[in-house]
C-alpha angles and dihedrals in degrees: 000000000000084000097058087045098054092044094043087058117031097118082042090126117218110271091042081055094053092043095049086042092061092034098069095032086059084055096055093045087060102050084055109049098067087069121087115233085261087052089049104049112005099102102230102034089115121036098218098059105073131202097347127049137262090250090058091060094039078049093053096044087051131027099004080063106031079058093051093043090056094049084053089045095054093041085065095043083061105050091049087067 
């Protein structure tokens, strides 16, 4: 998937990036916030989740990614000097 995304953006300039970016955080933001804090990290609170809980996937899809993104994005800024 990371694949697809990289390829399907590679001539995305800057600005568009950082408004797609908080656009679907804010999505995210906003399928989350409806969850209490049990919801969101007692395993088990929702059924569908298994064995984790539904935080660690609202935790992979944010900042788990955003950190890896940044570590990626670095990486370029470097090899650009």
């Amino acid at each position: 998937m990371n694949q697809l995304f990289w390829e399907k953006h590679q001539q995305t300039e800057y600005a568009k990036a950082l408004t797609l970016l908080e656009e679907s955080h804010n999505k995210v933001m906003q399928l989350m916030e409806p969850f209490s804090n049990d919801e969101l990290f007692q395993k088990g609170a929702v059924s569908w989740s298994g064995g984790t809980t539904l935080g660690s996937y609202f935790i992979s899809t944010t900042s788990s990614h955003y950190d890896w993104a940044i570590k990626k994005l670095k990486k370029h800024q470097k090899s650009l000097t």
